[in-house]
Kinemage of the C-alpha trace (Angstrom):
@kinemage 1
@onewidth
@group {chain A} dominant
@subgroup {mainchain}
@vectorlist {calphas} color= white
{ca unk a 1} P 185.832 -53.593 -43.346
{ca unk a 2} L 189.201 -54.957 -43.092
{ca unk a 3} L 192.042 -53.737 -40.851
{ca unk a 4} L 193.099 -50.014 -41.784
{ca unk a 5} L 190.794 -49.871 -44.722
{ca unk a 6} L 187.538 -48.458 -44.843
{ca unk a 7} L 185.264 -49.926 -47.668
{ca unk a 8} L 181.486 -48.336 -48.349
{ca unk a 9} L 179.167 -50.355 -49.656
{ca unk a 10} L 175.626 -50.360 -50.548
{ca unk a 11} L 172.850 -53.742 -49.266
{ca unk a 12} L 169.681 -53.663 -51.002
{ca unk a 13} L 166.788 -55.989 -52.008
{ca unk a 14} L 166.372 -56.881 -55.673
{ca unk a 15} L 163.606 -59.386 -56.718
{ca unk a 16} L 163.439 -60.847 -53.357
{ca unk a 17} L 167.258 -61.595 -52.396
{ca unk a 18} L 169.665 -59.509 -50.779
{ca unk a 19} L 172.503 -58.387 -52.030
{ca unk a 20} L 175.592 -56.411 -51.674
{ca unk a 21} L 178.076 -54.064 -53.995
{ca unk a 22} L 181.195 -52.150 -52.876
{ca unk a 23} L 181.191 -48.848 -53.683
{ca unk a 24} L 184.887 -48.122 -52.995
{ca unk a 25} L 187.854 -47.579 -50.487
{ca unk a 26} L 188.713 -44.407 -48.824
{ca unk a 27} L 190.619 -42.213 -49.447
{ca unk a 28} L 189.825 -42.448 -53.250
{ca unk a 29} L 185.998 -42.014 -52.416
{ca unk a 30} L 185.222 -39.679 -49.608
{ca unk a 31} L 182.219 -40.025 -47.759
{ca unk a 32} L 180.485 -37.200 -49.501
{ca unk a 33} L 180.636 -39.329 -52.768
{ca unk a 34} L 179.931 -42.549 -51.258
{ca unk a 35} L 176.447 -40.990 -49.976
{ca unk a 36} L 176.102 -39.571 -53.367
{ca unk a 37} L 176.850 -42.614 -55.164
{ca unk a 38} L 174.439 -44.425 -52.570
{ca unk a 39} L 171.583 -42.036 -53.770
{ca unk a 40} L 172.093 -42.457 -57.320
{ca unk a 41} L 172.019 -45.854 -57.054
{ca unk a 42} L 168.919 -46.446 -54.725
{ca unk a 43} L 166.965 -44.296 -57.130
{ca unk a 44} L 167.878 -46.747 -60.077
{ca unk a 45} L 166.837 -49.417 -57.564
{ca unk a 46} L 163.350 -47.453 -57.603
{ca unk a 47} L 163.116 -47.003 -61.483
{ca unk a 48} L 163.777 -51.213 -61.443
{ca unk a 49} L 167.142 -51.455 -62.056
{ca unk a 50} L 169.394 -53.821 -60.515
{ca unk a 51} L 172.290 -51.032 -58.939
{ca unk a 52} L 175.141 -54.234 -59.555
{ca unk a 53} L 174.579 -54.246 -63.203
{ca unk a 54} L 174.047 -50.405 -63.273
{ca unk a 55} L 177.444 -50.449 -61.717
{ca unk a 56} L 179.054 -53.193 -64.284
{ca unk a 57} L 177.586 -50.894 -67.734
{ca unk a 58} L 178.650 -47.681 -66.023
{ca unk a 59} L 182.356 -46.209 -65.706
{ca unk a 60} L 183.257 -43.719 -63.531
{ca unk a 61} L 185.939 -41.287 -64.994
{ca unk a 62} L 188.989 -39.887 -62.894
{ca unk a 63} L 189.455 -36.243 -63.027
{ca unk a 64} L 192.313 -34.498 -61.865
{ca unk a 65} L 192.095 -30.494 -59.671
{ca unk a 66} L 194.989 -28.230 -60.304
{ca unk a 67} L 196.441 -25.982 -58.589
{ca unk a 68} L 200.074 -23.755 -58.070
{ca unk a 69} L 200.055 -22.678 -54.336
{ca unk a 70} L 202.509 -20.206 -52.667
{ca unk a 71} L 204.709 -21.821 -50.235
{ca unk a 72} L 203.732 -20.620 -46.658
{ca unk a 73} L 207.251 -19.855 -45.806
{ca unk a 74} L 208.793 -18.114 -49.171
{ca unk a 75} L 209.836 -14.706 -48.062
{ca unk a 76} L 210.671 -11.669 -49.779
{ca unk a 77} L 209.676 -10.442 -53.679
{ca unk a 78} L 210.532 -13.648 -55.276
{ca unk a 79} L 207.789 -16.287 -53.850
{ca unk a 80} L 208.323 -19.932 -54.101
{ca unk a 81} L 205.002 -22.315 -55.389
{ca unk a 82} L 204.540 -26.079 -55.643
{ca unk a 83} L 202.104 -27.769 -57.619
{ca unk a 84} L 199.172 -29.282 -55.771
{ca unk a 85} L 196.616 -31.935 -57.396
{ca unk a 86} L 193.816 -33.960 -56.379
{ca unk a 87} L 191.566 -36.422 -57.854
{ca unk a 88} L 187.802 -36.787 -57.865
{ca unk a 89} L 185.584 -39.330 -59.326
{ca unk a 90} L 182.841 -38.613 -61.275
{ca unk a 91} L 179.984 -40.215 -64.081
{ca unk a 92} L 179.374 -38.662 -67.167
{ca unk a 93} L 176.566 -36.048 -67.681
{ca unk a 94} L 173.896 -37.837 -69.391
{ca unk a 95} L 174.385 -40.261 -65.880
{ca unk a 96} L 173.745 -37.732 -63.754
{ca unk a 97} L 169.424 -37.322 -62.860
{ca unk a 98} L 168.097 -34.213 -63.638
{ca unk a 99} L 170.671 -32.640 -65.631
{ca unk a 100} L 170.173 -30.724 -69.038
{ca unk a 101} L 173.419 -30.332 -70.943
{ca unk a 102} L 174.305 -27.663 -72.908
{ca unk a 103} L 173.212 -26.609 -76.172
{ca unk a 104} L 175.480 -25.669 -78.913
{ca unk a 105} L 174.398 -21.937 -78.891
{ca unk a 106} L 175.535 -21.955 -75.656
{ca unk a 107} L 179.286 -23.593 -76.503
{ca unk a 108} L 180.463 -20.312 -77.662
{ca unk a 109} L 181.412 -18.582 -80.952
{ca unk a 110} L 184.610 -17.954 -82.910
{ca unk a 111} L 186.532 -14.975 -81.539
{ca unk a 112} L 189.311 -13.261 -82.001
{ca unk a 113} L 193.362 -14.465 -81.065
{ca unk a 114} L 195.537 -11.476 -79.329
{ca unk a 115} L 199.188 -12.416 -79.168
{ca unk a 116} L 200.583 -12.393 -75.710
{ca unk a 117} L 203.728 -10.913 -75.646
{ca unk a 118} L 205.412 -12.746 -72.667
{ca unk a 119} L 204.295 -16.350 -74.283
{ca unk a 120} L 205.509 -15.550 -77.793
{ca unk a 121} L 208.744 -15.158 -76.618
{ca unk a 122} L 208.700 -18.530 -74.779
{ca unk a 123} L 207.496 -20.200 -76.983
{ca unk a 124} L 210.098 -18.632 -79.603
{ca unk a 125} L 213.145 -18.831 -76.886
{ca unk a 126} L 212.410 -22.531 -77.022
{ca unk a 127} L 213.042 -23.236 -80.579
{ca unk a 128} L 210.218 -25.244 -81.380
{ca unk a 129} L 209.343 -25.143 -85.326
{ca unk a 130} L 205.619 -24.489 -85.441
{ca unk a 131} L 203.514 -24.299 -88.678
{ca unk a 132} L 200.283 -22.594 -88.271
{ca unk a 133} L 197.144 -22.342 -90.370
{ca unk a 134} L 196.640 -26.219 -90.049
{ca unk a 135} L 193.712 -28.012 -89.913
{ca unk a 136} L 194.139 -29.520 -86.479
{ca unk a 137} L 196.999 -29.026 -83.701
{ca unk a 138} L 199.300 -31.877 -82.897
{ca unk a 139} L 203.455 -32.106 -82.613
{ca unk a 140} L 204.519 -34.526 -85.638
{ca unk a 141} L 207.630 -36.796 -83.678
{ca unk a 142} L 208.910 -37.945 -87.346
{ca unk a 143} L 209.987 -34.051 -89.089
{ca unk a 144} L 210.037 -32.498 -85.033
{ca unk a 145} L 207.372 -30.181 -85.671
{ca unk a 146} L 204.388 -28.399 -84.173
{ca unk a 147} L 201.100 -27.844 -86.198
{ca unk a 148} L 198.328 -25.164 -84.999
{ca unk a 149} L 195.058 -24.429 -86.546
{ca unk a 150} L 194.268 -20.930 -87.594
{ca unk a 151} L 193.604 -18.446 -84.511
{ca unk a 152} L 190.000 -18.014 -86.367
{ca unk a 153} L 188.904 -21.561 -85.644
{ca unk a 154} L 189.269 -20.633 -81.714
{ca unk a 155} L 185.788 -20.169 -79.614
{ca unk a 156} L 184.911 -17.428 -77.093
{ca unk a 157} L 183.868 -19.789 -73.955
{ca unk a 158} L 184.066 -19.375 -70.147
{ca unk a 159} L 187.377 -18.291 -71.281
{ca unk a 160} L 188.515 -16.019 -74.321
{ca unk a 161} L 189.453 -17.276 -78.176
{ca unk a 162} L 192.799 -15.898 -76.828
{ca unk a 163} L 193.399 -18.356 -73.730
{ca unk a 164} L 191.899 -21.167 -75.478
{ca unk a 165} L 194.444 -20.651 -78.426
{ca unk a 166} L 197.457 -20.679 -75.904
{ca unk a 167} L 196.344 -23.279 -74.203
{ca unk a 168} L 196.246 -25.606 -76.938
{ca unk a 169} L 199.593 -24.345 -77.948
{ca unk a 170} L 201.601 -25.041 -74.575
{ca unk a 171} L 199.904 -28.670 -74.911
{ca unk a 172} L 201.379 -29.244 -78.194
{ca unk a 173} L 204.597 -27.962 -76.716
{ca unk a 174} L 204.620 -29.826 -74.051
{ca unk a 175} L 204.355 -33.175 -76.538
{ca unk a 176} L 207.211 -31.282 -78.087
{ca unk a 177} L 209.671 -31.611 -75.100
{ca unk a 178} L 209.285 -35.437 -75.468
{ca unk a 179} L 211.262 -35.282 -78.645
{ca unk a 180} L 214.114 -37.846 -79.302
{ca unk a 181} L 216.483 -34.639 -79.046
{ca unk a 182} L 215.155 -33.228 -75.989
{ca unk a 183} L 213.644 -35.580 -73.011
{ca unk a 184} L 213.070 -38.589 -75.359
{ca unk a 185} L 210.040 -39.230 -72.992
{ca unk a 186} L 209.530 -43.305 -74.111
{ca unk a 187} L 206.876 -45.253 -72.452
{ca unk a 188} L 208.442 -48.600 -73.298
{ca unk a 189} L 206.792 -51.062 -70.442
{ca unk a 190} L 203.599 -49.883 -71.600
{ca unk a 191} L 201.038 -50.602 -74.260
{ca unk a 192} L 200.888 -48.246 -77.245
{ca unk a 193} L 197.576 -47.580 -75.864
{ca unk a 194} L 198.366 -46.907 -72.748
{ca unk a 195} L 201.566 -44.967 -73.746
{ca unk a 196} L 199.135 -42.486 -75.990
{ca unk a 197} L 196.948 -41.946 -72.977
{ca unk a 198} L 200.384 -41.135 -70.616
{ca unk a 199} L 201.610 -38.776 -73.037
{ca unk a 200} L 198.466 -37.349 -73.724
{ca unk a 201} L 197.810 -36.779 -69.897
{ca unk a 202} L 201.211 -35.359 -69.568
{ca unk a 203} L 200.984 -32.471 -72.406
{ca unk a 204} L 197.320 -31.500 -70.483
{ca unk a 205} L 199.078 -31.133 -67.204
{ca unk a 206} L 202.275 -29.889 -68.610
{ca unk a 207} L 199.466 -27.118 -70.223
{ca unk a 208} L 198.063 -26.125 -67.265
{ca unk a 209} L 201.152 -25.960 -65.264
{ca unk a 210} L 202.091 -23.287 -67.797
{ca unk a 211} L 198.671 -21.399 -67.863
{ca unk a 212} L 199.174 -21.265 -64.173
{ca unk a 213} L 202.879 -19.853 -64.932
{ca unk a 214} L 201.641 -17.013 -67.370
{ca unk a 215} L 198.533 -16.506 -65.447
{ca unk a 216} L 195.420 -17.604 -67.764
{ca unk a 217} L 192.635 -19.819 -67.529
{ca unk a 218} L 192.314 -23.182 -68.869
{ca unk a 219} L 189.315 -25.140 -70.010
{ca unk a 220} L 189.038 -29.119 -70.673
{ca unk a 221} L 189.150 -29.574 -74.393
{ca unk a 222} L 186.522 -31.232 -76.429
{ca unk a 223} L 188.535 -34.610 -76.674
{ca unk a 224} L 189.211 -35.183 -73.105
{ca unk a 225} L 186.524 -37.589 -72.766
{ca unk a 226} L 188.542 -39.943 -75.315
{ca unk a 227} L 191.560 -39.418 -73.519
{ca unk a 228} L 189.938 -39.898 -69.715
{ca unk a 229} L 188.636 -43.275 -70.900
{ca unk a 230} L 192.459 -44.204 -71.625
{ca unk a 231} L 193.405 -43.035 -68.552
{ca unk a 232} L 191.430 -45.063 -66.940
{ca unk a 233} L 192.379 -47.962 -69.444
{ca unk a 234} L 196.012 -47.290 -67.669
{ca unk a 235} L 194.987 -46.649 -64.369
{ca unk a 236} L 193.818 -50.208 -64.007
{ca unk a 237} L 197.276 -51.179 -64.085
{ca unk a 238} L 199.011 -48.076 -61.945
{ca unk a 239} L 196.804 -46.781 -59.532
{ca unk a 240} L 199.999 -43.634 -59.192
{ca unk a 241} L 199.659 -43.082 -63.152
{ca unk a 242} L 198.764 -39.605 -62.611
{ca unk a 243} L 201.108 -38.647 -60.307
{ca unk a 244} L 204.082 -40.530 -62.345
{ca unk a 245} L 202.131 -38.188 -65.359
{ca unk a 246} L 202.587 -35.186 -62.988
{ca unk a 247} L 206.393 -35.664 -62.625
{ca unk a 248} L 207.120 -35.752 -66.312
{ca unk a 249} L 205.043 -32.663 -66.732
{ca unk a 250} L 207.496 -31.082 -64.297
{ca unk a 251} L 210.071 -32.327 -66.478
{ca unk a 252} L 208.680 -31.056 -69.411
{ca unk a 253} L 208.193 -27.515 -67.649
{ca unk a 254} L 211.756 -27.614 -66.054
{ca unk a 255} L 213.509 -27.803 -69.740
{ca unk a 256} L 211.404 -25.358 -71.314
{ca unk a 257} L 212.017 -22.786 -68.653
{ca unk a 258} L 215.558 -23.667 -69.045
{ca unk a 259} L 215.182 -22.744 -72.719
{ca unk a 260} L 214.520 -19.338 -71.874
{ca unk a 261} L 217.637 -17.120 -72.355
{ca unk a 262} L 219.659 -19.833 -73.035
């Protein structure tokens, strides 16, 4: 342990030599997830496996908690909020002992869109061309569009067809705001990988910062897994990459919201 930094690590035996593997630096792994790493680990050690090269083949994935709390001292009928996030690290499922992931009966079935009044007319006060009944949803930087699929190729989940429609939506919008007319949001020090998985990163959290806003619940989309993996790609190189994502997010939110009325 060196001066002002606390390292956990695990010692073990493996084929008659000891040996040691860090298993992080706190604060980014807590000592609830240390012990829980620890475990995981020392039951590989049991099934044979050598926890270092379990370690090198596995990748733990960054995941980021959000939240919009009410400022403690906002006063009257018009409350104040600030954004609040926090990271965890975690393994994918079919790492995890014991679990049994879902089956596709239980991912959901199609349901049925409702327009929400309030986001319609944010989304329309903004400007933003959208063509609908697409096969896939993505914002097209060359003609400045936005493309949705058809509100009957949305799923009934934890959340409704409805949320999961408008959450896709404020993503795409999101990309939108990075436009060459608007933010021009240019990533220019970075790899074109890297700069995919920034701006990627930045429409989910721009998404949720606006299902937060207009009160609905968002669920991870199918694809995040491809996107985490950049992240992490870029996070190799930035260890503040989410919170630099953050602040563009809040970039993205401030000119929207300036759109309204305007």
């Amino acid at each position: 342990m060196s001066k002002g930094k606390i390292t956990y690590s695990l010692r073990y035996y493996y084929i008659n030599k000891q040996t040691r593997i860090d298993l992080g630096s706190y604060p980014l792994l807590s000592i609830k997830e240390a012990r829980v790493e620890t475990l995981r680990l020392r039951k590989k050690l049991e099934q044979g496996y050598n926890p270092k090269t379990v370690r090198q083949l596995e990748r733990q994935a960054i995941i980021v908690f959000y939240k919009r709390v009410e400022k403690k001292e906002s006063q009257g009928d018009d409350p104040e909020f600030y954004n609040m996030l926090k990271s965890y690290n975690v393994f994918n499922a079919d790492q995890v002992e014991g679990y049994e992931p879902a089956t596709g009966e239980e991912l959901g079935t199609l349901g049925t869109v409702e327009r929400i009044d309030q986001i319609e007319q944010f989304v329309s006060a903004t400007g933003a061309d959208i063509h609908e009944d697409k096969n896939m949803a993505c914002y097209c930087p060359a003609s400045d569009h936005i493309e949705m699929p058809s509100q009957n190729k949305f799923f009934e989940t934890e959340q409704s067809a409805t949320e999961n429609y408008y959450a896709v939506l404020l993503h795409e919008l999101t990309h939108w705001t990075g436009g060459k007319q608007r933010l021009n949001r240019e990533q220019a020090s970075q790899s074109k990988k890297e700069s995919y998985a920034f701006e990627e990163l930045i429409a989910e959290l721009g998404s949720a910062f606006l299902c937060a806003q207009f009160e609905i619940k968002q669920q991870g989309r199918d694809d995040h897994a491809r996107y985490i993996k950049s992240w992490l790609q870029a996070l190799k190189n930035d260890k503040k990459f989410i919170f630099k994502a953050s602040a563009q997010a809040q970039k993205a939110i401030d000119y929207l919201n300036s759109q309204q009325g305007a």
